[in-house]
ChimeraX commands (.cxc) that place a marker at each C-alpha (Angstrom):
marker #1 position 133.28,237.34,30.78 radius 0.5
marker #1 position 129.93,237.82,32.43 radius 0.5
marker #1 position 127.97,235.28,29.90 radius 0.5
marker #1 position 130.67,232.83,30.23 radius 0.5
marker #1 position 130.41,232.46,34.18 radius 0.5
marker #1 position 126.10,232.02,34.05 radius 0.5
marker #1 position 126.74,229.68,31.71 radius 0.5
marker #1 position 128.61,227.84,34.56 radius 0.5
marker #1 position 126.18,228.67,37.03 radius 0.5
marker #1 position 123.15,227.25,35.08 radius 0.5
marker #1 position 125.51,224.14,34.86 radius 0.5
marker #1 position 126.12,223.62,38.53 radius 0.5
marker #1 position 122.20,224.26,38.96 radius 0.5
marker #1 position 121.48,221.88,37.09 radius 0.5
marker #1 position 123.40,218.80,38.06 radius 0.5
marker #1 position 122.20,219.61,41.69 radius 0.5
marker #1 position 118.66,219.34,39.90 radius 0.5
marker #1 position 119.51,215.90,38.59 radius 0.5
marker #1 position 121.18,214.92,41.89 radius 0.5
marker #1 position 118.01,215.31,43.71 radius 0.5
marker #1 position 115.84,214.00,41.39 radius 0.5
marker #1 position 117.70,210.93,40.96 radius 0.5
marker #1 position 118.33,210.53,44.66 radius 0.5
marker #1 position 114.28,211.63,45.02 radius 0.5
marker #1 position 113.70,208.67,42.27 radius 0.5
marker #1 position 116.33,206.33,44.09 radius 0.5
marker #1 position 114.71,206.47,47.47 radius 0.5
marker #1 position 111.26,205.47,45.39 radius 0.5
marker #1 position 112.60,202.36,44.20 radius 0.5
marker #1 position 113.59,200.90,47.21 radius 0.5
marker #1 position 110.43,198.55,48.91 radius 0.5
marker #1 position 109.96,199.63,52.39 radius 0.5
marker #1 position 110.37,196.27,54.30 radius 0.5
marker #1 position 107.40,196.24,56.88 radius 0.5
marker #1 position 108.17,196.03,60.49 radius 0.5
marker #1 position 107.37,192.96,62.13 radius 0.5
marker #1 position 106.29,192.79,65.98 radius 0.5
marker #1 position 107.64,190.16,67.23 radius 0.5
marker #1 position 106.85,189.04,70.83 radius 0.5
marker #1 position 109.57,187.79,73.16 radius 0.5
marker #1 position 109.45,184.16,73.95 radius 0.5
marker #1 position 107.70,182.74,77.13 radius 0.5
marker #1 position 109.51,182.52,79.95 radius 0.5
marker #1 position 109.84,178.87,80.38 radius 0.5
marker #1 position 106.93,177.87,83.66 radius 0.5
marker #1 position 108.46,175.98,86.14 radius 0.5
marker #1 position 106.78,172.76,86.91 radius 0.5
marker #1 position 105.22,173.02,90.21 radius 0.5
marker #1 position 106.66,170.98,93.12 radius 0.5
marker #1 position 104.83,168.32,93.95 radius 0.5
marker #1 position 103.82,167.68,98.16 radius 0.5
marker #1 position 104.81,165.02,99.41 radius 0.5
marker #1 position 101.57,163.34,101.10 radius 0.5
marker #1 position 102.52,162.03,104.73 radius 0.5
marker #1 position 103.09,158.49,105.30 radius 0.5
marker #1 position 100.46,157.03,107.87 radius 0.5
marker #1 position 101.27,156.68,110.87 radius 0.5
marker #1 position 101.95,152.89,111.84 radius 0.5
marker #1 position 99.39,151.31,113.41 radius 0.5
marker #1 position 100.40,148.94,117.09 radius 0.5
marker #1 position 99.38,145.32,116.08 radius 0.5
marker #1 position 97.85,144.22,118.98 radius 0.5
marker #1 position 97.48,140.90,117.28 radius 0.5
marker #1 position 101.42,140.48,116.78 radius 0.5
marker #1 position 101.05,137.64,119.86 radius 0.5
marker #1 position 98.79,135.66,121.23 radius 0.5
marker #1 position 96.87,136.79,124.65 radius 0.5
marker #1 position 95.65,133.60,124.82 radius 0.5
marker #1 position 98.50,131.23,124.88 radius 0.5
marker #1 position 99.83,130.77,128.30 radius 0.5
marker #1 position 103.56,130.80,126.72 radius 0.5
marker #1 position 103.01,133.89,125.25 radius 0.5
marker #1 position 104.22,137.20,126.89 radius 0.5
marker #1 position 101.18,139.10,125.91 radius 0.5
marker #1 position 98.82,136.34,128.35 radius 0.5
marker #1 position 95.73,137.91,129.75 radius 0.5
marker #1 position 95.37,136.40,132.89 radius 0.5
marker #1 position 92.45,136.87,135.14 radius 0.5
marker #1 position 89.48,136.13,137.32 radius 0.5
marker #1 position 88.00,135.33,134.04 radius 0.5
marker #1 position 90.48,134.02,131.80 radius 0.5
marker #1 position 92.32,131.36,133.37 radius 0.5
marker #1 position 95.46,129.31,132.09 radius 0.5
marker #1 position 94.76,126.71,129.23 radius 0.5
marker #1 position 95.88,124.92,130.47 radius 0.5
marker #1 position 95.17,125.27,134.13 radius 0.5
marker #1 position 98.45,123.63,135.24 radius 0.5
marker #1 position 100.77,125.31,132.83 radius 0.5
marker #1 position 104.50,125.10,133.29 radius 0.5
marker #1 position 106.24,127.67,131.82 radius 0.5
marker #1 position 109.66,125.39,129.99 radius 0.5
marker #1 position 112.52,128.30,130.25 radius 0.5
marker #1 position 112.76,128.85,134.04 radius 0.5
marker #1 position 115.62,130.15,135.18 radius 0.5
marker #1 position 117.07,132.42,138.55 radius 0.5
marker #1 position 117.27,135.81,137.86 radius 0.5
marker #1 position 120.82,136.82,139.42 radius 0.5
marker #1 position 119.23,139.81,141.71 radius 0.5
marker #1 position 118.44,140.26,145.43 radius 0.5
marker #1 position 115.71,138.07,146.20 radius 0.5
marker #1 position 114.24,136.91,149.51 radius 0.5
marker #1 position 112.32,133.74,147.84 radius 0.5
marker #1 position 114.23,132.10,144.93 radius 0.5
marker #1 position 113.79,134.88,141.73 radius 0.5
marker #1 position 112.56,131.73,139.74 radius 0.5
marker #1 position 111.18,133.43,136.39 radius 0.5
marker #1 position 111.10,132.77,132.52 radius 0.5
marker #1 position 114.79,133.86,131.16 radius 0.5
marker #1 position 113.41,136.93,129.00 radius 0.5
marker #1 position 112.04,138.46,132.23 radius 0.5
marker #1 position 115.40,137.61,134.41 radius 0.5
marker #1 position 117.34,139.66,131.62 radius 0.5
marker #1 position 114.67,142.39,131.82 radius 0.5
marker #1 position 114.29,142.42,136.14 radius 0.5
marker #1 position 118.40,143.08,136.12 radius 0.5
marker #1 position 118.49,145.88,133.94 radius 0.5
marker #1 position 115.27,147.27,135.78 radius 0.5
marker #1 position 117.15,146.61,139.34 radius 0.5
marker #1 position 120.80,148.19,137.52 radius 0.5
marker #1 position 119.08,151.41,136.58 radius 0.5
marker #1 position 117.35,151.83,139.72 radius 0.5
marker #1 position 120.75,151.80,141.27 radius 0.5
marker #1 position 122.37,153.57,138.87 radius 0.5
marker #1 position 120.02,156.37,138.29 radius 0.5
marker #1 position 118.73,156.57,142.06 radius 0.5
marker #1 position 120.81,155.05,144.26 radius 0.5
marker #1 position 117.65,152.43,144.68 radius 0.5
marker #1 position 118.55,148.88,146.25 radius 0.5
marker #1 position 115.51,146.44,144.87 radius 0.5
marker #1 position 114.36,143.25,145.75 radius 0.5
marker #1 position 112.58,140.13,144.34 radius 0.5
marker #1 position 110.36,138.98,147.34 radius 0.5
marker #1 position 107.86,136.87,144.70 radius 0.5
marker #1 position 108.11,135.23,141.22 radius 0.5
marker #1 position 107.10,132.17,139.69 radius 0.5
marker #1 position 104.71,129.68,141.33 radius 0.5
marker #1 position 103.67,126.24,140.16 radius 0.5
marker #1 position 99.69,125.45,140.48 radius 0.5
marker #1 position 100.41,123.59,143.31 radius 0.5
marker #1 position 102.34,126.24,145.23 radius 0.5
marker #1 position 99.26,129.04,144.46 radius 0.5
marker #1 position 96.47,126.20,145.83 radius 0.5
marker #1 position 98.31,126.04,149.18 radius 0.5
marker #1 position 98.46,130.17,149.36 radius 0.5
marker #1 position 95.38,130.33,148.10 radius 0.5
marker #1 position 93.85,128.29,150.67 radius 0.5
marker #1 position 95.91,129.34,153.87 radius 0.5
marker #1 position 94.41,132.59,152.59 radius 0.5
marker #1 position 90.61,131.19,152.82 radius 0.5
marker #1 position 91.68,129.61,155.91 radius 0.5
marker #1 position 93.05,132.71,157.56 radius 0.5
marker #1 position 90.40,135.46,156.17 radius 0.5
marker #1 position 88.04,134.10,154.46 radius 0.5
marker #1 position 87.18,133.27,150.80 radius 0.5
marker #1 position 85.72,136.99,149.88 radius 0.5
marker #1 position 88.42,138.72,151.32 radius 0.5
marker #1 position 91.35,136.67,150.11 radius 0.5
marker #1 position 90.02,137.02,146.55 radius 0.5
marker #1 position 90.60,140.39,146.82 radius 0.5
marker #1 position 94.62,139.81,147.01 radius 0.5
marker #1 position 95.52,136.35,145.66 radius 0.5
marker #1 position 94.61,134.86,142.61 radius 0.5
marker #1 position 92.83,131.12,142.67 radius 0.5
marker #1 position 95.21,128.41,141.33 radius 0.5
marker #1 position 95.39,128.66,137.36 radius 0.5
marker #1 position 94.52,132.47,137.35 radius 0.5
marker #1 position 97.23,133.21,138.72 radius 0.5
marker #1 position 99.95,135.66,136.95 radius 0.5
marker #1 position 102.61,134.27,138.64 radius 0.5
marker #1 position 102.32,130.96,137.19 radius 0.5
marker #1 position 103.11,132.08,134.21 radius 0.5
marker #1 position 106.81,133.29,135.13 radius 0.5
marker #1 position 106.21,136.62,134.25 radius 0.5
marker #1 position 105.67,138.46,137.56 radius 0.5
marker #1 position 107.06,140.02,140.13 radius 0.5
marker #1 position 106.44,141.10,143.33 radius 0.5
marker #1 position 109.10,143.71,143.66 radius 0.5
marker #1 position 110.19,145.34,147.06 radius 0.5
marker #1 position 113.22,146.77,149.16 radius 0.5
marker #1 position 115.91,145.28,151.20 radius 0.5
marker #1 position 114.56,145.57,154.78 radius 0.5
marker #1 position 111.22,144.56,154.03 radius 0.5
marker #1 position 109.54,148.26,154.25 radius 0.5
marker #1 position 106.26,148.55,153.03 radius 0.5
marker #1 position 106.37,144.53,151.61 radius 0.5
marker #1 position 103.00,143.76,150.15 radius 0.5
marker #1 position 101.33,146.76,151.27 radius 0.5
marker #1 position 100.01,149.82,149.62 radius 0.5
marker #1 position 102.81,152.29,151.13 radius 0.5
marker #1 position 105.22,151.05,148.86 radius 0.5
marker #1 position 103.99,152.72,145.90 radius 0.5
marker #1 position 105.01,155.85,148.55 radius 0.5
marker #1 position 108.49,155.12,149.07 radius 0.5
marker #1 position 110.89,156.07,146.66 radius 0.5
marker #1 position 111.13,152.86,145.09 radius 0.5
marker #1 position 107.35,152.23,144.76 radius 0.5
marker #1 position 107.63,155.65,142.60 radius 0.5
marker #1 position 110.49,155.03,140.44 radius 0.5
marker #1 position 108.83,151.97,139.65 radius 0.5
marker #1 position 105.75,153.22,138.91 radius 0.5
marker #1 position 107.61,156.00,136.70 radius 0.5
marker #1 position 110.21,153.55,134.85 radius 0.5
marker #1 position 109.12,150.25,134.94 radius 0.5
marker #1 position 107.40,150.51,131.48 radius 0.5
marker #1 position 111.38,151.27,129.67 radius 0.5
marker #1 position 112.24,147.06,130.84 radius 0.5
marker #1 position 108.74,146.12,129.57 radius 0.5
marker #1 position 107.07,145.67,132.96 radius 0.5
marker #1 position 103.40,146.89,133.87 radius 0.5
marker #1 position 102.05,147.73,137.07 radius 0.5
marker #1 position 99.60,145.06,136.61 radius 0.5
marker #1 position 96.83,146.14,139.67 radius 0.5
marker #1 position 97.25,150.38,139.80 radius 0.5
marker #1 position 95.44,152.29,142.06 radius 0.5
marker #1 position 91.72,152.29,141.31 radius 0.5
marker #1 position 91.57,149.70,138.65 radius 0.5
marker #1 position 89.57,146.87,141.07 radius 0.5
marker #1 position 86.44,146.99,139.07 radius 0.5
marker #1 position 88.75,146.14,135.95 radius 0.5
marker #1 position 91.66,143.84,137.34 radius 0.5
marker #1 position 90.02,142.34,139.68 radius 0.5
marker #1 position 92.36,143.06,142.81 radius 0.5
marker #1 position 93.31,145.87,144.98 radius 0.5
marker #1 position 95.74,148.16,144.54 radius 0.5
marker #1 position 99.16,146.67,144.46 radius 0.5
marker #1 position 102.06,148.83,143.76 radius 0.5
marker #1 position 104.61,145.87,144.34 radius 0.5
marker #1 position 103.25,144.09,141.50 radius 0.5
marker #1 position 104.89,144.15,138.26 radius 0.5
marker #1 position 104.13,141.87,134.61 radius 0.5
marker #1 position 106.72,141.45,132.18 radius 0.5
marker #1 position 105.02,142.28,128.81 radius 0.5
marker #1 position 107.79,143.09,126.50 radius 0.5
marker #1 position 108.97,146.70,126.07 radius 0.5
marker #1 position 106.90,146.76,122.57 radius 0.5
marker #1 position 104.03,146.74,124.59 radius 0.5
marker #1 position 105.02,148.41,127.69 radius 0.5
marker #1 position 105.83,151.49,125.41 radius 0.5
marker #1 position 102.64,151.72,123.58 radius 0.5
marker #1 position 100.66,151.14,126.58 radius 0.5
marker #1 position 102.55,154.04,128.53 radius 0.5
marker #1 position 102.23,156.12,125.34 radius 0.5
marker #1 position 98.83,155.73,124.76 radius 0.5
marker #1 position 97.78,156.27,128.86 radius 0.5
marker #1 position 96.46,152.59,128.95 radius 0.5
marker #1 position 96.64,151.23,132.38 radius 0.5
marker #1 position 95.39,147.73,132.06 radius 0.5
marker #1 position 95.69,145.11,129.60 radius 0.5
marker #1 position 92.11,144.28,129.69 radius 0.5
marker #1 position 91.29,148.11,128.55 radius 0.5
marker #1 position 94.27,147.86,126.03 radius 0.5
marker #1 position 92.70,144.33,124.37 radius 0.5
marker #1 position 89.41,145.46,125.06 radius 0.5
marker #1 position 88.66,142.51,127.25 radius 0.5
marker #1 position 85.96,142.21,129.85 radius 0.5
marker #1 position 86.76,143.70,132.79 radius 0.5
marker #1 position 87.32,140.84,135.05 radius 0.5
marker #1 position 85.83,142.18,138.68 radius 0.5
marker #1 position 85.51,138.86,139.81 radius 0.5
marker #1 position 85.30,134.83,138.82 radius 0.5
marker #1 position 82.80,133.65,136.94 radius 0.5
marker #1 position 81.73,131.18,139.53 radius 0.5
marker link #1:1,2 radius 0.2
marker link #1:2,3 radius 0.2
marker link #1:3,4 radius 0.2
marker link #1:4,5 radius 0.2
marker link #1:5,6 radius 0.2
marker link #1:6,7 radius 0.2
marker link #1:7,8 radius 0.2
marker link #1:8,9 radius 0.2
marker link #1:9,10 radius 0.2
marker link #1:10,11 radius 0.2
marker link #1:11,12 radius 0.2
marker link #1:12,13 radius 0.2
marker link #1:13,14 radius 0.2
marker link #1:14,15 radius 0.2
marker link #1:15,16 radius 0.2
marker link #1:16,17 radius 0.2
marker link #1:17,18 radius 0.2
marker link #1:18,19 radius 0.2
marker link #1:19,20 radius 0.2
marker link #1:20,21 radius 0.2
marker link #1:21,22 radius 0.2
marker link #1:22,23 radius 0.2
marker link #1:23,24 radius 0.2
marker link #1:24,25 radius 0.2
marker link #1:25,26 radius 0.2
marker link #1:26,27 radius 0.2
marker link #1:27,28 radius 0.2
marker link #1:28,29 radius 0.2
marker link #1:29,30 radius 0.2
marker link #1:30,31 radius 0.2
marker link #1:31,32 radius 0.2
marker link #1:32,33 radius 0.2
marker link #1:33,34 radius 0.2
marker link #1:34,35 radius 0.2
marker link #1:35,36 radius 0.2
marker link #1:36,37 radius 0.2
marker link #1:37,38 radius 0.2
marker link #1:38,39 radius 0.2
marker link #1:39,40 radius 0.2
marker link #1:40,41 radius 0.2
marker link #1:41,42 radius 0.2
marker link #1:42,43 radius 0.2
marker link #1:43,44 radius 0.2
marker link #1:44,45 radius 0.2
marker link #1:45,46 radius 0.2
marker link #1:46,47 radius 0.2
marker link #1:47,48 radius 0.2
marker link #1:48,49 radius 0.2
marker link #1:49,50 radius 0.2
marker link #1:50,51 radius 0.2
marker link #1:51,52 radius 0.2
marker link #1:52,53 radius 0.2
marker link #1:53,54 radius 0.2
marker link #1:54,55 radius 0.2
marker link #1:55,56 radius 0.2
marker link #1:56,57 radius 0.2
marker link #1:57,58 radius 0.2
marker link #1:58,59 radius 0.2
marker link #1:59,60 radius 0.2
marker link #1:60,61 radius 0.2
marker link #1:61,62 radius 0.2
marker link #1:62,63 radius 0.2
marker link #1:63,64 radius 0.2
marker link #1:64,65 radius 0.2
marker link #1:65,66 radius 0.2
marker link #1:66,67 radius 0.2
marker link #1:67,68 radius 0.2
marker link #1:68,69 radius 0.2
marker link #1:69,70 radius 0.2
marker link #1:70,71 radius 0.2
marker link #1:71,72 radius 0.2
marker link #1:72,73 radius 0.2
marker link #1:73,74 radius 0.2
marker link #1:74,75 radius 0.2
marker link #1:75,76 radius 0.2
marker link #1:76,77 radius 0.2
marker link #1:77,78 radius 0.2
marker link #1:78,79 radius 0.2
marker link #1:79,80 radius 0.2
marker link #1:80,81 radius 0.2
marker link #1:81,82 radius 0.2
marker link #1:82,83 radius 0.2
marker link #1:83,84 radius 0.2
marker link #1:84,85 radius 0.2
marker link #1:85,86 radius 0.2
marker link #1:86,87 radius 0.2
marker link #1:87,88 radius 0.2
marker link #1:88,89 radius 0.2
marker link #1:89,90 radius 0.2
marker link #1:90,91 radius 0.2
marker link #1:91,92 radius 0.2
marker link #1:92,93 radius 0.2
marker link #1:93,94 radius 0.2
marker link #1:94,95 radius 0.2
marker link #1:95,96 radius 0.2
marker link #1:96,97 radius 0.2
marker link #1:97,98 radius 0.2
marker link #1:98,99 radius 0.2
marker link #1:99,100 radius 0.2
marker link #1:100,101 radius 0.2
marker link #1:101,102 radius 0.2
marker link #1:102,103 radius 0.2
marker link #1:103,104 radius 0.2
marker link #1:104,105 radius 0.2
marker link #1:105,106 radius 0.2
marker link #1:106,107 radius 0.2
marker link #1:107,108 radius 0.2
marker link #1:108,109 radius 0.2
marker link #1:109,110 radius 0.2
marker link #1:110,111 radius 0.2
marker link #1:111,112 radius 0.2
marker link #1:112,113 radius 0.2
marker link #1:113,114 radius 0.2
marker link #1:114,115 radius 0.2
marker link #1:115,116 radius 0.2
marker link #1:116,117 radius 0.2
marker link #1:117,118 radius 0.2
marker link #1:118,119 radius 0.2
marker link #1:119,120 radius 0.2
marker link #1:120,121 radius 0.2
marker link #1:121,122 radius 0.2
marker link #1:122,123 radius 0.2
marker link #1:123,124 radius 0.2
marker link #1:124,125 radius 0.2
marker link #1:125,126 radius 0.2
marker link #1:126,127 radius 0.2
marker link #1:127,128 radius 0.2
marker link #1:128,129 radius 0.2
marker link #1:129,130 radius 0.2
marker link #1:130,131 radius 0.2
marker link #1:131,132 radius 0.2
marker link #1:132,133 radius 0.2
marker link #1:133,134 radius 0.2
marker link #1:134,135 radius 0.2
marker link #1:135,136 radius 0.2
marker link #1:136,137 radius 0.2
marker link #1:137,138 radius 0.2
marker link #1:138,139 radius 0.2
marker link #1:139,140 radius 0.2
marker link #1:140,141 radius 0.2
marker link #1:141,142 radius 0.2
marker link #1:142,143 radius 0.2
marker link #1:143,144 radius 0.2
marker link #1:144,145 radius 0.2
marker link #1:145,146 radius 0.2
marker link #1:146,147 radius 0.2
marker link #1:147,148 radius 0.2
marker link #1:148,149 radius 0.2
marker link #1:149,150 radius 0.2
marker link #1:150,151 radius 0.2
marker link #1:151,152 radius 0.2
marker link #1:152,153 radius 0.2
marker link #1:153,154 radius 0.2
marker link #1:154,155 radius 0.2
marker link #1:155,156 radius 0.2
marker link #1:156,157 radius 0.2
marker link #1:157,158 radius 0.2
marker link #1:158,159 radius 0.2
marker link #1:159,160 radius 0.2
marker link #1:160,161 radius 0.2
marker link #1:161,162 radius 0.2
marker link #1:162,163 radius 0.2
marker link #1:163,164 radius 0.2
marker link #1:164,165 radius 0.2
marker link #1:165,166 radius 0.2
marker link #1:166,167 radius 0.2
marker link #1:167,168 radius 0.2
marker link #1:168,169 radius 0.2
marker link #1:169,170 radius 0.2
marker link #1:170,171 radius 0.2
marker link #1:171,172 radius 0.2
marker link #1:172,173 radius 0.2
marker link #1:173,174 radius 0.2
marker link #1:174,175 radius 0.2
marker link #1:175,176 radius 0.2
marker link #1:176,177 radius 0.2
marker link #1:177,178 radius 0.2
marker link #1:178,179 radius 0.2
marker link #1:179,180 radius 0.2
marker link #1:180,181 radius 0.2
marker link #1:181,182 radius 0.2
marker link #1:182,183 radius 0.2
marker link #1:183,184 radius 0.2
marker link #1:184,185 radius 0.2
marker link #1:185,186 radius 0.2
marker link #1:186,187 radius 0.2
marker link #1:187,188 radius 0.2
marker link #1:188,189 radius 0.2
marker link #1:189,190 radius 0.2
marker link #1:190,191 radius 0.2
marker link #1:191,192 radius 0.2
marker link #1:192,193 radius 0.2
marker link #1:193,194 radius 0.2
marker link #1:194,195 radius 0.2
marker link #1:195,196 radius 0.2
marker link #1:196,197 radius 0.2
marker link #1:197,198 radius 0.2
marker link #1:198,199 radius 0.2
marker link #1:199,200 radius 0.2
marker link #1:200,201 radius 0.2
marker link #1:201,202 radius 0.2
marker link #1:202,203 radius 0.2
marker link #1:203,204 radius 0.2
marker link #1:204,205 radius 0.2
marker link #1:205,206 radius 0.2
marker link #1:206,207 radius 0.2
marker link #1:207,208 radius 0.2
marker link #1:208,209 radius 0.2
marker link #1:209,210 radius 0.2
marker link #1:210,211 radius 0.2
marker link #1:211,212 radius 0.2
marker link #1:212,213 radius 0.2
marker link #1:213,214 radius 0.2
marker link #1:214,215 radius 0.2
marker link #1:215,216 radius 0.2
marker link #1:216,217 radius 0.2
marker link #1:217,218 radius 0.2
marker link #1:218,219 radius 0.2
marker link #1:219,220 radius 0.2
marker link #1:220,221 radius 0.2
marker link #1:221,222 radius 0.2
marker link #1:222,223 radius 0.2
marker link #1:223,224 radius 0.2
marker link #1:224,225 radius 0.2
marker link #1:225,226 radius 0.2
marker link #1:226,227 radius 0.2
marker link #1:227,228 radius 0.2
marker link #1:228,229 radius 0.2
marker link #1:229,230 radius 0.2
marker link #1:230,231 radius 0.2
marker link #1:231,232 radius 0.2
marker link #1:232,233 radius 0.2
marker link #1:233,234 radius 0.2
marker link #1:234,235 radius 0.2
marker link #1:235,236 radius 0.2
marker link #1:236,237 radius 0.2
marker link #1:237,238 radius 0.2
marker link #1:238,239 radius 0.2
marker link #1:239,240 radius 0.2
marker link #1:240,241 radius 0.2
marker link #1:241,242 radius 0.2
marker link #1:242,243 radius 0.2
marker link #1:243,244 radius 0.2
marker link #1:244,245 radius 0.2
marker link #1:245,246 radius 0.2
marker link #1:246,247 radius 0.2
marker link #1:247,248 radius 0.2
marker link #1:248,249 radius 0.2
marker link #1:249,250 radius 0.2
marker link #1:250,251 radius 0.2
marker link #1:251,252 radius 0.2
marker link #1:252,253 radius 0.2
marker link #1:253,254 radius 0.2
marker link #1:254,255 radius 0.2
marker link #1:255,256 radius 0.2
marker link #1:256,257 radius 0.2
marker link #1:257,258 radius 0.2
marker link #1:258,259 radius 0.2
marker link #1:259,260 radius 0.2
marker link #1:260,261 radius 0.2
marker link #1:261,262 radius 0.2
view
């Protein structure tokens, strides 16, 4: 019995020796496959965003209308630069439905203005206003003009009223604005009352100017007049607040106009 079971035993040995040898040989004949590294795609780079450059600022024309042209709203007129010409007429004069001591004769785009000015005054402030001077022909400034000379002389009445054709109220585009009552009336205290300051303050949003402020002789050409008031067109009147400009002969870079040329 004994021979019979080594005889199995070698048997099992050695078919576990071929197992291994042909599993040794098996794992020989397979190619090892290399390993390959590859790298993860790019993350995709977002474009950067471009900046928007600012658009310029625009730029006032201050050649949109004529200073020149007596129709114009944007007239110089001064001790130097007198109407062309000198008997102008403006051709849309009409009455301005406000208060008014003289007839509130004026070019219609300033009537429109002066009662919207005069509406907020009241509405805002509980201001009454009043037109006390607006247009005058050539011939009605050559009669105050020389009642002036007559009365005070010719050096001290160029100090307060223009000579016929430099005059800004022939053009129909000022005012000589003041209250009910006559307080202050073509004197400096109005630019005290309350009134003389709203006006000052608020004029500018109707397109007036304060055409003679405080200080500006040696540049206007008159004394101070708080009362005083030139339609110019709310384009204008904006800018001109906005930028600080008092005078349209700073604003136009005109010779200051101290006094006539003659």
């Amino acid at each position: 019995m004994f021979p019979a079971r080594r005889h199995r035993a070698t048997a099992v040995g050695a078919a576990v020796v071929l197992l291994v040898v042909a599993a040794c040989a098996s794992e020989r004949d397979v190619p090892e496959v290399p390993t390959v590294s590859i790298p993860p795609a790019p993350s995709p780079t977002a474009s950067p965003t471009p900046i928007p450059e600012p658009s310029p600022e625009p730029t006032f024309d201050r050649e949109a209308r004529s200073i020149d042209d007596p129709a114009s709203i944007w007239v110089v007129v001064n001790k130097l630069r007198p109407l062309d010409p000198i008997d102008f007429t403006p051709p849309d004069l009409v009455t301005a439905p406000v208060s008014a001591t003289n007839p509130a004769t004026m070019r219609a785009e300033v009537a429109d203005a002066l009662v919207a000015l005069f509406d907020a005054a009241r509405v805002e402030e509980g201001i009454e206003l009043q037109s006390q001077s607006a247009y005058r022909s050539h011939a009605t400034q050559s009669t105050i003009y020389a009642n002036g000379v007559a009365a005070n002389g010719v050096e001290y009445t160029d100090r307060f009223s223009a000579r016929p054709g430099h005059s800004e109220h022939q053009t129909g585009l000022a005012v000589d604005i003041g209250v009910p009552g006559g307080e202050c009336s073509f004197q400096a205290c109005f630019g005290e009352l309350p009134a003389g300051v709203w006006l000052a303050e608020n004029a500018h949003r109707f397109g007036f100017l304060l055409r003679y402020p405080d200080g500006a002789q040696p540049i206007v050409g008159f004394d101070y007049e708080p009362w005083h008031f030139r339609y110019i067109g709310v384009e204008l009147a904006a800018e001109m607040h906005e930028q600080g400009v008092a005078t349209l002969e700073e604003f136009f870079d005109l010779q200051p106009a101290s006094d006539y040329a003659d």
